[in-house]
C-alpha positions in Angstrom: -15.1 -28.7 -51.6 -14.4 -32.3 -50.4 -16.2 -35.0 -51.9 -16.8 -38.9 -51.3 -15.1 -40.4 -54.1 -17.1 -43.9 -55.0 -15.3 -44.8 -58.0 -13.3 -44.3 -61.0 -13.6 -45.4 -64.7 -13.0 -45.2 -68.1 -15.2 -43.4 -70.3 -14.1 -44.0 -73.6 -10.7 -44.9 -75.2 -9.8 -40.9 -74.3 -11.3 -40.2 -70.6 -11.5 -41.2 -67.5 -13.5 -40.1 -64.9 -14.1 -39.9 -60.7 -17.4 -40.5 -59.3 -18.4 -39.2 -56.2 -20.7 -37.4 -53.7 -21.0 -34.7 -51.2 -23.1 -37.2 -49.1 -26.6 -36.5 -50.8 -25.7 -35.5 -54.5 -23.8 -37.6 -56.7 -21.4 -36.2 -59.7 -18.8 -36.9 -61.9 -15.4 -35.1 -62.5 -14.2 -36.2 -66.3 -10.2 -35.8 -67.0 -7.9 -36.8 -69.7 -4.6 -36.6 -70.8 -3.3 -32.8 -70.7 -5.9 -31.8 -67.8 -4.5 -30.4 -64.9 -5.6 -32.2 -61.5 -5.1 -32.0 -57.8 -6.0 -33.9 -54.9 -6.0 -33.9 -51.4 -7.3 -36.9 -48.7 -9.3 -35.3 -46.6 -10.9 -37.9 -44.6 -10.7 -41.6 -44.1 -12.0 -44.2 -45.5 -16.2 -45.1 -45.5 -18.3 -46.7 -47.6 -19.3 -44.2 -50.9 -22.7 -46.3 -51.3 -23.9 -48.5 -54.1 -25.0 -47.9 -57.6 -27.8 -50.3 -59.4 -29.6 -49.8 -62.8 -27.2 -46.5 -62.9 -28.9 -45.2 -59.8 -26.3 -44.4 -57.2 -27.7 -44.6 -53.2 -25.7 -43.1 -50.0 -24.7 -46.0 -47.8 -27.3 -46.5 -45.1 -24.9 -47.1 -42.3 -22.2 -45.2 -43.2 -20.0 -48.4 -42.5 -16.3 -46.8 -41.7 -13.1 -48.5 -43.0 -14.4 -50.1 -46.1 -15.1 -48.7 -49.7 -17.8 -50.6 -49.8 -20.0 -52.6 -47.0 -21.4 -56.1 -47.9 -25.3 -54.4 -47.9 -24.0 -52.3 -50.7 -22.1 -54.8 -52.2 -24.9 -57.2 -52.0 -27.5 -54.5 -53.6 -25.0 -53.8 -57.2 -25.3 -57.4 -57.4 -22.3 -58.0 -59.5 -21.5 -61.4 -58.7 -22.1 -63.5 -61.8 -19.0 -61.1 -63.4 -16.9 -61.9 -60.2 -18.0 -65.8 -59.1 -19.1 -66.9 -62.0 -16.7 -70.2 -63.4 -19.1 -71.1 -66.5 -20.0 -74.2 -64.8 -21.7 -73.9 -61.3 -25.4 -72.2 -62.0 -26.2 -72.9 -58.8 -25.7 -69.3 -56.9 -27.4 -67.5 -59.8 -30.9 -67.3 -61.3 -32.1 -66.5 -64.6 -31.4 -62.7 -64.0 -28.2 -62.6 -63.1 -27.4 -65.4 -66.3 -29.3 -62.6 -68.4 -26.3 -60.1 -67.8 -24.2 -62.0 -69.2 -26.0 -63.0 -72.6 -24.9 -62.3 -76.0 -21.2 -62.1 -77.7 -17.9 -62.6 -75.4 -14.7 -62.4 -76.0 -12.0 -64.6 -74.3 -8.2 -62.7 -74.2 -5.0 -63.3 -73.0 -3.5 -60.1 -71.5 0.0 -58.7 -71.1 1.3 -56.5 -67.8 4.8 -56.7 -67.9 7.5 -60.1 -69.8 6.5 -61.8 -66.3 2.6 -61.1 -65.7 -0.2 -62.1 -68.2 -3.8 -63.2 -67.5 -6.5 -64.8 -69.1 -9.7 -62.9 -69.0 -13.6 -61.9 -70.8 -15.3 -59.3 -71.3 -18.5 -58.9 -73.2 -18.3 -57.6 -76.9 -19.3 -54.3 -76.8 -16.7 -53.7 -73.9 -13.9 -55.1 -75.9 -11.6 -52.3 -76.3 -12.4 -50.6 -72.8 -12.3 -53.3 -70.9 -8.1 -53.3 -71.8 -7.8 -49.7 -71.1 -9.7 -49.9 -67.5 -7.1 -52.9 -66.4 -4.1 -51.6 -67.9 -3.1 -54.1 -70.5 0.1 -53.7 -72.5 -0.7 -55.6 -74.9 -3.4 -58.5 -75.4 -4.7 -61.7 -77.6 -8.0 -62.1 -78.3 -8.3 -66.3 -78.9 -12.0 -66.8 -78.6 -15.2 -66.0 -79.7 -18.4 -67.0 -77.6 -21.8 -66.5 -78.3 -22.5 -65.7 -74.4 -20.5 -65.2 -71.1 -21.2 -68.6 -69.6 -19.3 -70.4 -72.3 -16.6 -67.6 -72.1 -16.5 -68.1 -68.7 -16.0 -72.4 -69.1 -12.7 -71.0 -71.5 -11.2 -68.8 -69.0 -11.7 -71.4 -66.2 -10.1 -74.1 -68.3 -7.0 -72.0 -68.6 -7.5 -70.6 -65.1 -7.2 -74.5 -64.1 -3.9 -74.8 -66.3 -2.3 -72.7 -64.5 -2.8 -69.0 -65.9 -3.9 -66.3 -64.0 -7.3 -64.7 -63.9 -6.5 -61.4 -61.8 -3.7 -59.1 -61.8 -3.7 -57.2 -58.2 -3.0 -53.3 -58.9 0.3 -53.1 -57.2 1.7 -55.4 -60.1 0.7 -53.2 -62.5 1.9 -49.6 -60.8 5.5 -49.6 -61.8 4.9 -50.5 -66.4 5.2 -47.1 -67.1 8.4 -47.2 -69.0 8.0 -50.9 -69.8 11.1 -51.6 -72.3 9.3 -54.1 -74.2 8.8 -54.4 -78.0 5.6 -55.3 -79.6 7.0 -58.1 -81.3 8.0 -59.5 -78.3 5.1 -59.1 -76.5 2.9 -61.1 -79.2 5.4 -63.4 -78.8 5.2 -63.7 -75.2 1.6 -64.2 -75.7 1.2 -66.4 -78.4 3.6 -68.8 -77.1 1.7 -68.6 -73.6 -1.5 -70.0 -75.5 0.2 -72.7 -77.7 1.3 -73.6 -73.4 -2.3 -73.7 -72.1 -4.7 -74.2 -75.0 -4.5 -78.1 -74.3 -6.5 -77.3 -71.5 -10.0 -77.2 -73.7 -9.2 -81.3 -74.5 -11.9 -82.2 -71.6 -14.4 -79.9 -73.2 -13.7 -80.5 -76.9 -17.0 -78.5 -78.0 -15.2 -75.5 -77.0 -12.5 -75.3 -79.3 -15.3 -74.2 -81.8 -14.9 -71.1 -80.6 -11.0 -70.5 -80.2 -10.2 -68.1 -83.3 -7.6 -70.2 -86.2 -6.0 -66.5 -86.2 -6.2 -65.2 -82.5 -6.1 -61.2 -83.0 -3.1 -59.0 -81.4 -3.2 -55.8 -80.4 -1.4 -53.1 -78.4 -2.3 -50.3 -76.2 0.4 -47.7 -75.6 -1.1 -45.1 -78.1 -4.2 -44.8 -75.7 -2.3 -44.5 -72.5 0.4 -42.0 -73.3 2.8 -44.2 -72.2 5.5 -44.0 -75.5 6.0 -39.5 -74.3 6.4 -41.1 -70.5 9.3 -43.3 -72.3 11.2 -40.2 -73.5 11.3 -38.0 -70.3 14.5 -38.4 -68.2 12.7 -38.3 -64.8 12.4 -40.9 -62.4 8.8 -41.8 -62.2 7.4 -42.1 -58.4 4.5 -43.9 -57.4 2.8 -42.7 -54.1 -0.2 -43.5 -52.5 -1.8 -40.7 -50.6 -2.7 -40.5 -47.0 -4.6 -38.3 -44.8 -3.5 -34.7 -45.2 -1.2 -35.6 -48.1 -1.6 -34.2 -51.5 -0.7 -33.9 -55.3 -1.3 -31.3 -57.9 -0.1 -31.5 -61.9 -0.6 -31.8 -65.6 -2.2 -35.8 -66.3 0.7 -36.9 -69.1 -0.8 -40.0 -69.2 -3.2 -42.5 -67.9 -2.7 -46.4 -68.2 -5.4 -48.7 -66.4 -5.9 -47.0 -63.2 -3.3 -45.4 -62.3 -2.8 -41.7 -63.3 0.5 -40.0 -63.9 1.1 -36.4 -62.9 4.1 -34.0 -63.8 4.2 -31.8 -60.6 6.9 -29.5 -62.4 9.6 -31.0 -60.5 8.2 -34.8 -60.2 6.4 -37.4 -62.2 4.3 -39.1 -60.0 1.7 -42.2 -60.3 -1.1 -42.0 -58.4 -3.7 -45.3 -58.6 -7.2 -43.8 -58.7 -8.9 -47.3 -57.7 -7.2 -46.5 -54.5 -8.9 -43.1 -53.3 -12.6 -44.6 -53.6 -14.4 -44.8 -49.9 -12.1 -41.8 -49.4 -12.8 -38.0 -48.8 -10.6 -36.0 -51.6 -11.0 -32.1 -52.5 -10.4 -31.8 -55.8 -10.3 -28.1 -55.8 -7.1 -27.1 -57.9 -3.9 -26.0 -56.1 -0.3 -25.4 -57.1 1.7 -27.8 -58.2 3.6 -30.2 -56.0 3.7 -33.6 -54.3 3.3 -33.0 -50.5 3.5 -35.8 -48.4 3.8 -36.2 -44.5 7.5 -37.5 -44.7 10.3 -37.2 -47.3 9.5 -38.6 -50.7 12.4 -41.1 -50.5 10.4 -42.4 -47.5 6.8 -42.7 -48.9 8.1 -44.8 -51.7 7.0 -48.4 -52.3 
């Protein structure tokens, strides 16, 4: 049975999950390392609707060529975790503001030796927020008692020079990243002693910059250190209309999923299927694309 596939997520530090629709009925398809999992694009992409106060709603036009129209978009009303500087107030009332109330934390985070970001994410979304994005490794530096002084932090650094958003396709090829931890603390630690002299307008907010900022690693969640010890070449598609791809889940890093087909290990991004029309019903196993492999690749 084909479904509408509106998102996908991390659970907890174990699962992920899709979210989708038949057009009327909305449900959830759970996975995690070890499942086995097959997909199939079978139609284009629409919008998959809009989900507020964990209610999800069928999009009322049934806009085609985007995962997500602006009415929907406009209706989740997530803009405060997207536009939000720390600064301007001026877009937002008190509602929005409230969302974003209580303990933040303001991290450095590690894709590759080349690609680190500065970022927030509320307390209680500490660890998962890491998983969901993919991080190698990351530095937590600050401590803030809300998101709107989290946010003036991250713009500060964002204004040094650091980035604040990591686009997917920089992330899809770290699965056998040959980096020690060592160096990857060192990477990080030495990219804030670069870009902490940014908080010298604001002095009030080195209050909440840690003396010790906290470094930890991620590979044990993702799966990533068995991906390291397999000999094949690891192939990162992304599916089309009338393609497919059926395996075991060996591991799962950020978005991106990472199937052993049997004769193939290949990455699929599950970020990139939602507005789309997948079955999920299971098949045997095999990558089967409209053209060669050696062709598909990117």
């Amino acid at each position: 049975m084909k479904v509408h596939v509106y998102d996908f997520r991390w659970t907890d530090e174990h699962s992920v999950r899709f979210e989708a629709s038949n057009g009327e009925k909305f449900g959830r398809k759970p996975l995690q390392v070890g499942d086995n999992l097959s997909l199939s694009i079978e139609g284009v992409v629409a919008c998959a609707g809009s989900e507020r106060e964990g209610v999800w709603q069928p999009c009322p036009d049934q806009v085609q060529g985007r995962a997500k129209c602006e009415y929907c978009r406009n209706r989740e009303g997530s803009f405060v975790y997207t536009s939000f500087d720390g600064f301007n107030t001026d877009m937002f009332n008190a509602e929005d503001l409230a969302k974003i109330e209580g303990e933040h934390w303001v991290y450095l985070a590690l894709f590759d030796e080349n690609t680190q970001k500065i970022g927030v994410s509320k307390a209680s979304r500490k660890q998962m927020r890491q998983l969901e994005q993919g991080s190698v490794a990351t530095l937590y530096i600050a401590k803030a008692p809300n998101g709107t002084v989290a946010r003036q932090i991250e713009t500060l650094f964002r204004q040094s020079g650091m980035l604040d958003k990591v686009q997917s396709s920089a992330k899809k090829d770290a699965w056998q990243l040959d980096l020690s931890n060592q160096k990857a603390e060192e990477i990080l630690r030495g990219k804030f002693d670069q870009h902490r002299n940014c908080l010298e307008s604001h002095p009030h907010l080195k209050d909440f910059i840690l003396e010790n900022p906290e470094f930890t690693v991620w590979e044990d969640y993702f799966g990533t250190k068995a991906v390291k010890e397999r000999p094949h070449e690891v192939h990162e598609v992304k599916l089309d209309l009338e393609e497919s791809v059926s395996g075991t889940i060996v591991a799962i890093k950020g978005a991106f999923l990472l199937l052993d087909t049997g004769e193939d290990l290949v990455s699929v991004c599950g970020r990139d299927l939602r507005g789309y029309w997948v079955d999920f019903e299971e098949t045997s196993p095999g990558l089967r694309l409209k053209q060669a492999l050696q062709g598909a690749l990117f």
